[in-house]
DODO-776073 format. One line per 3 residues: number of its first residue (from 1); their letters; for each residue x, y, z of N, C-alpha, C. Coordinates in steps of 0.1 Angstrom, whole numbers. Layout:
REM residues N
NUM) a) X,Y,Z,X,Y,Z,X,Y,Z ~ ...
This chain:
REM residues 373
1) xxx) -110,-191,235,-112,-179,227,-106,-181,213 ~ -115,-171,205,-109,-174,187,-96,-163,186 ~ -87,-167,178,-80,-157,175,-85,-146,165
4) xxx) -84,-134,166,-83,-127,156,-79,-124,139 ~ -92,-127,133,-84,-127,120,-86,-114,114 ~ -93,-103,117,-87,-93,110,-88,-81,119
7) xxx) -84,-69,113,-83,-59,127,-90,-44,121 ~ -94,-33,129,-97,-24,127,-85,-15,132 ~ -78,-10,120,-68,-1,126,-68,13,127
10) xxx) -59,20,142,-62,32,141,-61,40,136 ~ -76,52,133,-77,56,124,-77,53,111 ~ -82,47,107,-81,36,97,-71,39,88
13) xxx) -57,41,98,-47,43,86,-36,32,81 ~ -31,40,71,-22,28,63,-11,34,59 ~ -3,27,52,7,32,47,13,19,41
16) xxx) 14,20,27,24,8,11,35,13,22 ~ 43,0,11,55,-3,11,63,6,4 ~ 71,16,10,79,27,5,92,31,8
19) xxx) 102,36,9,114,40,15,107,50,20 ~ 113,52,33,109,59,42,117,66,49 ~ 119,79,54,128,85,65,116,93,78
22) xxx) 118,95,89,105,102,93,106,119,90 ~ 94,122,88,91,134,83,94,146,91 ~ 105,147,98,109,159,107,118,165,98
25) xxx) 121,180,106,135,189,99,146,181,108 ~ 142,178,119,152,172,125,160,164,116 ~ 153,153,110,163,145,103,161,142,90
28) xxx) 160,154,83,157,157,72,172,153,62 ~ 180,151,70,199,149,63,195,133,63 ~ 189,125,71,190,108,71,181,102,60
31) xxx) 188,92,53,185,86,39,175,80,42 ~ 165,78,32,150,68,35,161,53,35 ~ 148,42,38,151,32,38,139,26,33
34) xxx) 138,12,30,130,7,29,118,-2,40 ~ 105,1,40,96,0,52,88,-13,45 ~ 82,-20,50,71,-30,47,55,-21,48
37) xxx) 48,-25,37,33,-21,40,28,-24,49 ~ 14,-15,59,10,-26,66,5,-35,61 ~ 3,-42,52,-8,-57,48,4,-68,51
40) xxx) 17,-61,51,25,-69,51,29,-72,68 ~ 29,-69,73,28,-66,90,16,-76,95 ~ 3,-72,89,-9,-81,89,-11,-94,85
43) xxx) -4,-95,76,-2,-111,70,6,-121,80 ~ 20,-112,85,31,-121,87,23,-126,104 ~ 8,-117,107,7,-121,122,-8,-127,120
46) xxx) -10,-133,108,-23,-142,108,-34,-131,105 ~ -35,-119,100,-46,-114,99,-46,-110,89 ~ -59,-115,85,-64,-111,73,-76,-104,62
49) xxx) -78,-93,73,-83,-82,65,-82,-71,72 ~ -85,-59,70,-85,-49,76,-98,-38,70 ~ -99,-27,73,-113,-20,72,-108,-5,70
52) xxx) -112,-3,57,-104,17,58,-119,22,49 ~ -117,35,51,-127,46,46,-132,45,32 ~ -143,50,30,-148,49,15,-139,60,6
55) xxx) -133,73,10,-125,82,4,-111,75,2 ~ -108,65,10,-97,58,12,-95,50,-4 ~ -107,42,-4,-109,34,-16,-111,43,-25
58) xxx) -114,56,-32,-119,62,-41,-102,70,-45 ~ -92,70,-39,-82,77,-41,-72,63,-45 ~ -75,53,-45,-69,39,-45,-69,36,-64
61) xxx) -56,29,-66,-53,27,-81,-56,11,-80 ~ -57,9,-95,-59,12,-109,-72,22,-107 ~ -74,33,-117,-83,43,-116,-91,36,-127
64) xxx) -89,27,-132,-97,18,-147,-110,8,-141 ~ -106,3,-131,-117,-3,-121,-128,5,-117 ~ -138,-1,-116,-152,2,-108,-149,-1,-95
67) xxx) -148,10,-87,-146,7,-71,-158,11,-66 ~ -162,2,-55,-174,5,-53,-171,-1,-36 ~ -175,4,-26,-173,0,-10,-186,-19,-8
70) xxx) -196,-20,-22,-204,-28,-20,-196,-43,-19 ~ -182,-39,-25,-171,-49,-25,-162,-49,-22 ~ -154,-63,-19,-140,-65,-6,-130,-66,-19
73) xxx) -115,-65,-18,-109,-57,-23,-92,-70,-23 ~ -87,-74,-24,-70,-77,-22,-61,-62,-23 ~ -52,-62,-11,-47,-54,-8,-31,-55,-20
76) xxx) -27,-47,-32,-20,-50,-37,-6,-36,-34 ~ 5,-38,-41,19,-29,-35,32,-34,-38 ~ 43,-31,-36,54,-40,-43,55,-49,-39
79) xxx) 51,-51,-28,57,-66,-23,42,-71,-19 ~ 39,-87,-25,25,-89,-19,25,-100,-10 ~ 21,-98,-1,24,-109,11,19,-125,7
82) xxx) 27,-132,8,24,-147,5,9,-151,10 ~ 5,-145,19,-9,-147,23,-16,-133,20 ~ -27,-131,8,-31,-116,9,-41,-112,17
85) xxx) -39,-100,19,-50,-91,27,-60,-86,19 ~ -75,-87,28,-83,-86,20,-90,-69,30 ~ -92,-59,19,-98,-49,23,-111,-47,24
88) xxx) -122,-46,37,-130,-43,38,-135,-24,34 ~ -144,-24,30,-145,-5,32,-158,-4,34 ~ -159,9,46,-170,16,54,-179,21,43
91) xxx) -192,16,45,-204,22,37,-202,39,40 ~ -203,50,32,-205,60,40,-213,66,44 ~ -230,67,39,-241,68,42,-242,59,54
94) xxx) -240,51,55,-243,42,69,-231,44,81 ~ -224,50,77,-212,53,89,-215,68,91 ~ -218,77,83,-219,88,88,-234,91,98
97) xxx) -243,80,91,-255,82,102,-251,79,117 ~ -241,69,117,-239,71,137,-227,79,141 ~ -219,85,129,-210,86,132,-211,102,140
100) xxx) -216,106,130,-218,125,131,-229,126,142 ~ -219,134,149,-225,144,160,-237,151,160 ~ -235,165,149,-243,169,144,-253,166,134
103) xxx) -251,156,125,-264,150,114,-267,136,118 ~ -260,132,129,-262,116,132,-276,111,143 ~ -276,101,146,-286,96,157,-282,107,168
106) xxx) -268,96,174,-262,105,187,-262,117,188 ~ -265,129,180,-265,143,183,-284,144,182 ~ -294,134,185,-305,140,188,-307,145,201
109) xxx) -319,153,203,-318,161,216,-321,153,225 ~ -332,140,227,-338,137,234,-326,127,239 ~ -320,122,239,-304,111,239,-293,118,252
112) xxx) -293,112,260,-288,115,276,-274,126,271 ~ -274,138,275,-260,143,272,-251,139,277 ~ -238,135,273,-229,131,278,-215,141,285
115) xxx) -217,152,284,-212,165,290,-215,171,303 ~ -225,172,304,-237,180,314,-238,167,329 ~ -231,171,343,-229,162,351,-233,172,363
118) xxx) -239,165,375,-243,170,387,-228,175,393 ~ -231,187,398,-218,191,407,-213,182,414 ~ -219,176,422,-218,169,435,-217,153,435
121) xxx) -226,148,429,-231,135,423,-216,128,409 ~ -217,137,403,-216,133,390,-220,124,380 ~ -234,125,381,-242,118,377,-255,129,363
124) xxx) -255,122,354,-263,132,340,-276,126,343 ~ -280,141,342,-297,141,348,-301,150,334 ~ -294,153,322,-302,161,312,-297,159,295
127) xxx) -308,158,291,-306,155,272,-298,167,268 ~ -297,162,255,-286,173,249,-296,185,242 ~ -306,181,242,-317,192,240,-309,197,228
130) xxx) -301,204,227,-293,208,210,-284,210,213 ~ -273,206,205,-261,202,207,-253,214,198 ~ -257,226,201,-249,241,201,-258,252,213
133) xxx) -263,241,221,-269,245,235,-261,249,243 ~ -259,259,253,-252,260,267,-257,251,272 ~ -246,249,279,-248,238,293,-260,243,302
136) xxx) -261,255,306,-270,259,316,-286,254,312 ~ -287,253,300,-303,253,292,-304,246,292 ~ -300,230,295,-304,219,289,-314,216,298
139) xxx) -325,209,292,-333,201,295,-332,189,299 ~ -341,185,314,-341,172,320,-341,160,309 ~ -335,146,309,-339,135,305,-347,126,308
142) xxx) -355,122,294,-363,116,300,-364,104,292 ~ -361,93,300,-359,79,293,-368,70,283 ~ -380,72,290,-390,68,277,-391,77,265
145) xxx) -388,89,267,-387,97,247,-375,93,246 ~ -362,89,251,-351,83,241,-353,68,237 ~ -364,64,246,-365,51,241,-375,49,227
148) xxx) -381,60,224,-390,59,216,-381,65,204 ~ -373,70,207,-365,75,199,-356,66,190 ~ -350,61,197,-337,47,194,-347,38,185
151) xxx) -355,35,187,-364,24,181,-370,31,165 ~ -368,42,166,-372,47,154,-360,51,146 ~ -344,55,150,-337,55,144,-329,39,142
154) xxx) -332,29,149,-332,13,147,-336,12,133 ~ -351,11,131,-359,10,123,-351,23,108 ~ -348,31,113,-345,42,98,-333,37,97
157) xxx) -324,31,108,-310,27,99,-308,12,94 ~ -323,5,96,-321,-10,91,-329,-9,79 ~ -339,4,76,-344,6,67,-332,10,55
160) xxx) -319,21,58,-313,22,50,-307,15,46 ~ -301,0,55,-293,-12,51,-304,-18,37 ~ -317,-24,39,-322,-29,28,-322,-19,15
163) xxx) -324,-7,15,-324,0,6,-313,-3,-5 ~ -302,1,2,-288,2,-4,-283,-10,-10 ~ -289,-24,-4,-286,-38,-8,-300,-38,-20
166) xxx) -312,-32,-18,-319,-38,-28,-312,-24,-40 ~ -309,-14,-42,-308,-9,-54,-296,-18,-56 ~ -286,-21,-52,-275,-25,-62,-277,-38,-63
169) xxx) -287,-47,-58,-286,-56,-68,-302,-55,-82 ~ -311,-43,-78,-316,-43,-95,-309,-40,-102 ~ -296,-34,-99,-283,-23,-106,-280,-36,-117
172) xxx) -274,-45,-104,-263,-54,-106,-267,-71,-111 ~ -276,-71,-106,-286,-85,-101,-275,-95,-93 ~ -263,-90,-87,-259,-94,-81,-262,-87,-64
175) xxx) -260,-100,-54,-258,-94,-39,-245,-90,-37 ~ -247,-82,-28,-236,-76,-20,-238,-77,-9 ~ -226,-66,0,-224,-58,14,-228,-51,14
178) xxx) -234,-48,28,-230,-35,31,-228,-34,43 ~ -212,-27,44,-201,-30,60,-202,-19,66 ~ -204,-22,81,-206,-8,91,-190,-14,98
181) xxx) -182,-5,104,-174,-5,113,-175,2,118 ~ -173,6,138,-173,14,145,-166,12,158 ~ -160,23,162,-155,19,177,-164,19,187
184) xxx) -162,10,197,-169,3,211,-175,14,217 ~ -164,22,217,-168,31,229,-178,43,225 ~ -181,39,212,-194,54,213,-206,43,218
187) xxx) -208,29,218,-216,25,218,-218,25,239 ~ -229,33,242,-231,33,257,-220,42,263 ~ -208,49,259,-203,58,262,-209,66,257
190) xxx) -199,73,244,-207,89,240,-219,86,240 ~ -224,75,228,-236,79,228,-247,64,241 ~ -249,71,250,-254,65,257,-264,51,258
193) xxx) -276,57,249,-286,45,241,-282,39,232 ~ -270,42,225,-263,33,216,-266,16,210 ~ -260,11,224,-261,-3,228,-274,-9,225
196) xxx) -285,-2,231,-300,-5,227,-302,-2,211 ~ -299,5,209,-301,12,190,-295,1,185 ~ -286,-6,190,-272,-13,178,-283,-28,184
199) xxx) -286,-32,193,-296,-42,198,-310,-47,185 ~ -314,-37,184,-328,-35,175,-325,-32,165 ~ -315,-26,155,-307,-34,144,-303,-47,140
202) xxx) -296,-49,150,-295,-64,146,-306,-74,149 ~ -317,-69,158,-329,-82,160,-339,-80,150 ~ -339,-62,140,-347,-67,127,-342,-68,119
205) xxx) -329,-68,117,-320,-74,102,-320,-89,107 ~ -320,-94,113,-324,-107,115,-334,-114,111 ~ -344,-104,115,-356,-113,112,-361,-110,100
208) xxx) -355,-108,89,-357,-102,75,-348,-113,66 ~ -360,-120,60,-354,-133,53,-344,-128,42 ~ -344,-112,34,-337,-112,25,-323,-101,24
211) xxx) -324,-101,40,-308,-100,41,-304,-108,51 ~ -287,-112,50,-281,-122,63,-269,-108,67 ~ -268,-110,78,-262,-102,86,-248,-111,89
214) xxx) -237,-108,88,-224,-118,92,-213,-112,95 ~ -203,-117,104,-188,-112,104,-182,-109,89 ~ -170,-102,95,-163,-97,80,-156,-114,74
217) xxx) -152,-123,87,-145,-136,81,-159,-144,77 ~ -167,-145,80,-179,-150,70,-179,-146,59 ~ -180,-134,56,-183,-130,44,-175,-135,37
220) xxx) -157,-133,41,-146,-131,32,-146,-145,28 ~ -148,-158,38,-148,-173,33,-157,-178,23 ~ -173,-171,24,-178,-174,15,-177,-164,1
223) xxx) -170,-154,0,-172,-145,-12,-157,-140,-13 ~ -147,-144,-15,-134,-143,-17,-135,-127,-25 ~ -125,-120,-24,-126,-106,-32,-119,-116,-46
226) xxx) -121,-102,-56,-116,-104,-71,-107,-98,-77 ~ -108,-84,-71,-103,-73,-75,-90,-75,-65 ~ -78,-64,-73,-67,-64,-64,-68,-43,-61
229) xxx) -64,-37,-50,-59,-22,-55,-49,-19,-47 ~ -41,-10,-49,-31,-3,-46,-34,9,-38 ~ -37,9,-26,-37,21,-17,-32,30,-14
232) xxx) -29,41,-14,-22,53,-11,-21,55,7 ~ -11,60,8,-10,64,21,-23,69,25 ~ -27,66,40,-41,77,37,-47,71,51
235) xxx) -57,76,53,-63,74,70,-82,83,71 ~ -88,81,73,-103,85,77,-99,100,81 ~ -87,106,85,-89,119,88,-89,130,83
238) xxx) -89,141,83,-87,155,75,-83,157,66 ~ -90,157,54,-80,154,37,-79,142,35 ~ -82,132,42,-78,116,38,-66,116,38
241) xxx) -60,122,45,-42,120,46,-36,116,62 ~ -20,120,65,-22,120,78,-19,135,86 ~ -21,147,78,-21,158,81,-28,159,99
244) xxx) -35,154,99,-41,152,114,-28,151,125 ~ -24,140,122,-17,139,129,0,135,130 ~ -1,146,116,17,151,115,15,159,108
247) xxx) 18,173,112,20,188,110,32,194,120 ~ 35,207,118,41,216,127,40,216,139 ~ 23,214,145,19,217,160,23,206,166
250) xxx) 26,190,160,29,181,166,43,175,162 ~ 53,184,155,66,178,155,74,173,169 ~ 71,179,180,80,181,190,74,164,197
253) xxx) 60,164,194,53,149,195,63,137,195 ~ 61,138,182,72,129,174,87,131,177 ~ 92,142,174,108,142,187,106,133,195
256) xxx) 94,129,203,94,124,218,95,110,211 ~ 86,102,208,81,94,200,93,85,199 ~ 101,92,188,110,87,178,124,83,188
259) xxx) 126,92,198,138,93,211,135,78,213 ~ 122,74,222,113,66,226,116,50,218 ~ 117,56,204,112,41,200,126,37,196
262) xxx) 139,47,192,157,42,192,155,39,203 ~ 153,43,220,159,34,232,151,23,235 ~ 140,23,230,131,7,237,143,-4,224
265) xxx) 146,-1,214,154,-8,203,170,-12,212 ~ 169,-3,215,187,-2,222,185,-12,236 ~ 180,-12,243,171,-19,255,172,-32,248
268) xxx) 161,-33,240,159,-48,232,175,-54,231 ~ 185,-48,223,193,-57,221,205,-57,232 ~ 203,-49,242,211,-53,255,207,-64,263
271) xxx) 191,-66,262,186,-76,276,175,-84,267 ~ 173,-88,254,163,-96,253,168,-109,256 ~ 176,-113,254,181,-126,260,184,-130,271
274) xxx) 185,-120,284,183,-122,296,172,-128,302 ~ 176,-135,311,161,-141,318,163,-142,336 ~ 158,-128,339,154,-119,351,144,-115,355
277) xxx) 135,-121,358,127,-117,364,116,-102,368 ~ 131,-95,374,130,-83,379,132,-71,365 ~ 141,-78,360,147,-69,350,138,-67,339
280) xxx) 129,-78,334,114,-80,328,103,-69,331 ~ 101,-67,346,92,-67,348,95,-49,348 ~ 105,-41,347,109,-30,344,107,-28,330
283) xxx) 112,-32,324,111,-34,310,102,-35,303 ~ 85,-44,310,76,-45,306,64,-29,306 ~ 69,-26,319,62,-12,324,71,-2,310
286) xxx) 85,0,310,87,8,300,81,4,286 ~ 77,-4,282,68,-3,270,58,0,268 ~ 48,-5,282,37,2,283,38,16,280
289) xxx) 48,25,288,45,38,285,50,46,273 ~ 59,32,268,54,35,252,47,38,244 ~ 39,23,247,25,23,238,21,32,240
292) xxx) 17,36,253,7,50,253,15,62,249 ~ 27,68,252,28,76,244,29,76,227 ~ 29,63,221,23,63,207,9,66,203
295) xxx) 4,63,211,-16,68,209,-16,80,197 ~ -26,78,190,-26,88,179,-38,99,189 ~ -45,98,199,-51,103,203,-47,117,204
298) xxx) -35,116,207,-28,133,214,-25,141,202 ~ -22,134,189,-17,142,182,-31,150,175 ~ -41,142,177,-56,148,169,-60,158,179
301) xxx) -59,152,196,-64,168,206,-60,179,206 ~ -42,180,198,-35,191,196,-40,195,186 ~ -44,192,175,-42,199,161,-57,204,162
304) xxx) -66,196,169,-82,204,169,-82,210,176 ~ -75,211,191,-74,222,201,-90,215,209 ~ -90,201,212,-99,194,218,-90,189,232
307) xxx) -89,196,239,-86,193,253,-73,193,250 ~ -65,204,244,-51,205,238,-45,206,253 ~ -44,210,259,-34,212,271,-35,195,281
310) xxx) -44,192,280,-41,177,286,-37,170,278 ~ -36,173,265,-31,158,254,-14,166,258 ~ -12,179,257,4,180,258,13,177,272
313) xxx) 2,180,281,8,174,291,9,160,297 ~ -1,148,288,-2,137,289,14,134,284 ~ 17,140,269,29,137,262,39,140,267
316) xxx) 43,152,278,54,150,282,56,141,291 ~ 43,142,301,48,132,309,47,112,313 ~ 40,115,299,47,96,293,63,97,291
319) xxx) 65,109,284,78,106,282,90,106,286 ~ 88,114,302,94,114,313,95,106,319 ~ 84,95,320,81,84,331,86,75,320
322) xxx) 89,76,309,95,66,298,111,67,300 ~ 119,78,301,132,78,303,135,75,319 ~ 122,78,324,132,74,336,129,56,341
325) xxx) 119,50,337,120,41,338,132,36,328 ~ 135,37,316,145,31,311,158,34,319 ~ 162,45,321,175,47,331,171,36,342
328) xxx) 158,33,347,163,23,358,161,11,352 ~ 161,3,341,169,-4,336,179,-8,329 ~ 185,0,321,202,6,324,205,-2,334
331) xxx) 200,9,350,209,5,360,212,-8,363 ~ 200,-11,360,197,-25,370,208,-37,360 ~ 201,-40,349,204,-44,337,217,-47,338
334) xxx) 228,-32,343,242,-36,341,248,-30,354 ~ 242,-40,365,245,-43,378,247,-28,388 ~ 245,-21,386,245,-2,392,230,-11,401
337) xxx) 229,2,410,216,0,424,208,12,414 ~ 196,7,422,185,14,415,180,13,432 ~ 174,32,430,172,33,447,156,31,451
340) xxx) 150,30,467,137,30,466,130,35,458 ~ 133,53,463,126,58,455,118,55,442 ~ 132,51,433,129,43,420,117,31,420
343) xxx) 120,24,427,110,10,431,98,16,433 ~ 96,26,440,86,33,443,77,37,433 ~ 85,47,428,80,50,412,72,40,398
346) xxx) 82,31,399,81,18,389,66,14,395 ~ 65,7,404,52,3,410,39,11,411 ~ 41,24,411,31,36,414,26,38,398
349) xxx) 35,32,384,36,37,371,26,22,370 ~ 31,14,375,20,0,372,12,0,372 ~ 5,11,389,-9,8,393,-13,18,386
352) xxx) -6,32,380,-18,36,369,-18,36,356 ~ -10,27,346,-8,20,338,-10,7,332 ~ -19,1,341,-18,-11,345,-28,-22,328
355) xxx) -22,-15,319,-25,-20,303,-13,-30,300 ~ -20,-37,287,-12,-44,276,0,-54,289 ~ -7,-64,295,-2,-71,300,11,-78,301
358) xxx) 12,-81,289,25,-91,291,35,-87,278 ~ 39,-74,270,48,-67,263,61,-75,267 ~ 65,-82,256,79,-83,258,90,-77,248
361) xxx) 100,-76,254,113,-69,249,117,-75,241 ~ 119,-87,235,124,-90,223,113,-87,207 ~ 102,-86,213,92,-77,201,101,-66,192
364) xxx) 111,-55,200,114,-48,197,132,-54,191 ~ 134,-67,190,150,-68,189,155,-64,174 ~ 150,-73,167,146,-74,151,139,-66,145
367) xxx) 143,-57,137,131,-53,123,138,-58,115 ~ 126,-61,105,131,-74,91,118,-57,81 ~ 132,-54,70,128,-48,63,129,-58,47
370) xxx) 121,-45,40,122,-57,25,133,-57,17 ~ 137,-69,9,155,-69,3,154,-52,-7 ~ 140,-53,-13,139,-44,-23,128,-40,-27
373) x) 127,-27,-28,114,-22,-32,110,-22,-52
């Protein structure tokens, strides 16, 4: 397998290189410090590019530049990583066509609903017929009108790829991009015929001698960016900020979070240098339920009020099953018994956790901040 050279990050957010304190009342008395940009995080781990929003790029300095998403970008900031990052940005016309619900492909009626499930079965037997429909009204599915459907929104979204490539180069008489990025899971999840739609895109942008279709590291090797810009804090969500997912409703989030990430630190420099087996393999489950209680997921369910009572009770109880696995490394760690029960627990947290395989503890020993901003 290839390694990874560049990443899609969540929510396509970012954040320069700044002094930083976190943004609670809680610790509103503690001095910023100095943070590394992400590009700089991304560089020091081989990757080199990343993918953020077209509003993202339009709020981005020098304001003297022509910014335009048809072109890739050098990620610039106080400190520029000896290897630079190069910025990809999301067409918006072409991201909004799969993206939106309501004006997108996926919110056509004929397209399997993905809500509407047999009592008994749990199995979808009906289209979304209109997607401000009651559940009770919906209409049966029927696979050949989505099939006929997909093939025609195939055809209208490879039509708008040549479009948009042929005006900017009579503009320009230069070629360009034009970059779609999207998460996995709408493709055959939400939206069910997805996979087939995203199939018949790519097999007639293919067969169209006067566009090539390529990875972002294709492109980036043969067409190096020019331009450098300076990005603002900022993320694809509500305002282009991270208001989404740091406000009032989710301070107590972040209490949890922040508790979370001083003892996985504290942990680290007790036992990374140990080599135990057992003691590992405690250790490795407590980060897991880190990671997941870092998911930006819960903080967006709260603030939309999109399945708000399972995103809060998800977060407490990561973060319960986070302290108490750490107490039973404590114990163990510095020779105390750790009882069945415990073992019990630990193992029962595996088999429904059972992500991010092999997390180790000295990830967390070291942070290397910058001499100077």
């Amino acid at each position: 397998s290839r390694p990874p050279r560049g990443i899609w990050l969540p929510e396509c957010g970012y954040r320069p290189a700044c002094y930083w304190s976190p943004p609670l009342t809680s610790y509103s008395s503690q001095p910023p410090y100095p943070r590394k940009g992400v590009e700089a995080f991304l560089s020091e781990n081989d990757l080199e590019f990343f993918v953020v929003d077209y509003y993202q790029l339009m709020r981005a300095w020098p304001e003297d530049i022509w910014k335009t998403p048809l072109d890739t970008y050098y990620v610039s900031g106080p400190q520029i990583p000896k290897k630079p990052v190069t910025l990809f940005v999301r067409d918006f016309q072409l991201s909004f066509q799969v993206w939106s619900h309501d004006m997108g492909y996926p919110g056509d009626g004929v397209y399997l609903d993905f809500h509407k499930r047999h009592a008994k079965g749990k199995l979808r037997y009906w289209k979304i017929t209109h997607n401000k429909l009651d559940m009770a009204l919906k209409d049966l599915y029927y696979p050949e009108d989505a099939e006929r459907k997909l093939m025609e929104h195939a055809g209208h979204y490879k039509w708008l790829i040549t479009e948009s490539l042929k005006a900017n180069y009579y503009n320009t008489g230069q070629a360009k991009l034009v970059m779609t990025a999207f998460d996995t899971e709408l493709f055959g999840h939400w939206w069910f015929e997805g996979i087939e739609w995203l199939y018949y895109v790519l097999k007639w942008v293919h067969a169209d001698p006067e566009i090539k279709a390529a990875t972002c590291s294709q492109y980036m090797d043969e067409n190096p960016a020019f331009n450098w810009v300076w990005l603002p804090e900022s993320s694809w969500g509500k305002n282009f900020d991270n208001s989404t997912w740091m406000n009032k409703e989710v301070e107590w989030v972040w209490e949890r979070i922040y508790h979370a990430e001083r003892e996985i630190q504290n942990l680290a420099k007790a036992f990374s240098d140990r080599d135990d087996p057992t003691l590992g393999r405690i250790l490795r489950q407590t980060i897991r339920e880190l990671l997941i209680l870092q998911a930006s997921d819960w903080e967006f369910m709260i603030t939309n009020w999109s399945t708000r009572n399972l995103a809060e009770k998800r977060v407490v109880e990561r973060h319960e099953d986070f302290k108490r696995l750490a107490g039973m490394a404590w114990n163990y760690g510095n020779g105390m018994g750790v009882s069945e029960t415990d073992w019990r627990f630990l193992q029962e947290c595996e088999l429904r956790n059972e992500v991010f395989i092999d997390p180790e503890i000295r990830w967390f020993k070291e942070l290397e901040y910058p001499v100077q901003l």
